[in-house]
LOLO-505229 format. One line per 2 residues: for each residue x, y, z of C-alpha. Coordinates in steps of 0.05 Angstrom, whole numbers, always signed. Example, Ala and Ser with C-alpha at 12.3 -4.5 7.8 and 13.67 -1.06 7.14 Angstrom:
BEGIN
+246 -90 +156 ~ +273 -21 +143
***
This chain:
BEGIN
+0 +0 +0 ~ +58 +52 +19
+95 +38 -48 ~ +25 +51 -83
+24 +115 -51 ~ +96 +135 -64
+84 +112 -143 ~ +19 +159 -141
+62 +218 -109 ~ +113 +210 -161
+68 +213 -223 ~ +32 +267 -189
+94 +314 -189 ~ +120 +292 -253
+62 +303 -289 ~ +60 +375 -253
+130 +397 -282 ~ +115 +387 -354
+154 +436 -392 ~ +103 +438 -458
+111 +504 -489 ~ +58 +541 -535
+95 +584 -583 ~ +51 +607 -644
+69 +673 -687 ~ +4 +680 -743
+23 +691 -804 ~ +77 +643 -794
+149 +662 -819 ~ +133 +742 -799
+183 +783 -764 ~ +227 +724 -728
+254 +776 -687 ~ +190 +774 -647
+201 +707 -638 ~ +285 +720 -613
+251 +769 -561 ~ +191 +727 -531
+240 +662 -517 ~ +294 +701 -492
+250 +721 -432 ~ +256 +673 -370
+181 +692 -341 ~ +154 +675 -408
+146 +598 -419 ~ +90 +612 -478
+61 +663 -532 ~ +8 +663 -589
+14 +730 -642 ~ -17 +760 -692
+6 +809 -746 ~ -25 +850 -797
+13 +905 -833 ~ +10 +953 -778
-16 +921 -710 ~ +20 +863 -673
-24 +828 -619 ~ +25 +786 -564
-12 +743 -518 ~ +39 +713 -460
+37 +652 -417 ~ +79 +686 -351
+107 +628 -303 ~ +70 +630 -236
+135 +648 -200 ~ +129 +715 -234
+53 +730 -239 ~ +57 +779 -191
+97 +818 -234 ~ +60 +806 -296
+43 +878 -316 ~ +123 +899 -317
+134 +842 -356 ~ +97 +856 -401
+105 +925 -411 ~ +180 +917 -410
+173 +867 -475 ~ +124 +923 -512
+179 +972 -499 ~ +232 +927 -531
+191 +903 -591 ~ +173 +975 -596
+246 +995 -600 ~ +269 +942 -647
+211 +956 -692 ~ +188 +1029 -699
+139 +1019 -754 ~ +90 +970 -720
+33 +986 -658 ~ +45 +925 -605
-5 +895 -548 ~ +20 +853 -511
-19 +818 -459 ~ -30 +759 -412
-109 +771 -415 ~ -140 +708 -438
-189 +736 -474 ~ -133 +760 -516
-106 +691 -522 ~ -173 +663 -541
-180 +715 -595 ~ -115 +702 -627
-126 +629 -628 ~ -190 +630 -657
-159 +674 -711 ~ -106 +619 -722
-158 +570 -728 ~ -197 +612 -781
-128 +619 -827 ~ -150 +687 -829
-125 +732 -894 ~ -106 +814 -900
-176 +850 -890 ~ -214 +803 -848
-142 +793 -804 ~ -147 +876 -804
-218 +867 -774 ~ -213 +821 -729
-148 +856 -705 ~ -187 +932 -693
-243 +882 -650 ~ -193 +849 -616
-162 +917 -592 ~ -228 +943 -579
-250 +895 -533 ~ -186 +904 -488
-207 +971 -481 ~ -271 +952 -452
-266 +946 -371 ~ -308 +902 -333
***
């Protein structure tokens, strides 16, 4: 019975530590700098983006050692994408509505103007508070 137990503990912390990343960029093969920036960041451990020609939407999976600090995070990785490229408009996030957005966008294989749309709705309902 004890070694039942001790087999049951086990699984139960290995199956805690997975290490399974989600890393998505939409279109794929856009800007790999983005890409450079979001794994070189310890705190982040996952991302989903979308890009259309002007807006860049960056929804991050923050390890729960630093949730606490998820807002600096975050807006320390806007300022550095910002820097690195002028021309874009960046949001990045850890809202899950954000993330839900961006996946069902990926799902859709959405192209140029409906991407464009769904982008301006997107940003418009992360202006909304609750």
């Amino acid at each position: 019975m004890i070694k039942i137990k001790y087999i049951l503990l086990l699984l139960l912390f290995l199956t805690a530590c997975s290490n399974e990343t989600n890393q998505m960029v939409y279109p794929e093969n856009d800007l790999p700098e983005l890409e450079q920036v979001l794994k070189s960041k310890e705190a982040v451990y996952g991302y989903r983006s979308v890009m259309n020609k002007d807006d860049v939407l960056v929804s991050i999976d923050i390890r729960r050692m630093h949730q606490f600090s998820e807002n600096k995070i975050a807006k320390n990785i806007k300022k550095e994408l910002e820097e690195k490229f002028p021309d874009k408009e960046f949001l990045v996030s850890n809202d899950l509505k954000l993330k839900w957005e961006i996946e069902k966008i990926m799902k859709q294989n959405l192209k140029n103007d409906e991407l464009t749309k769904s982008v301006d709705e997107i940003k418009s309902l992360l202006k909304e508070e609750t």
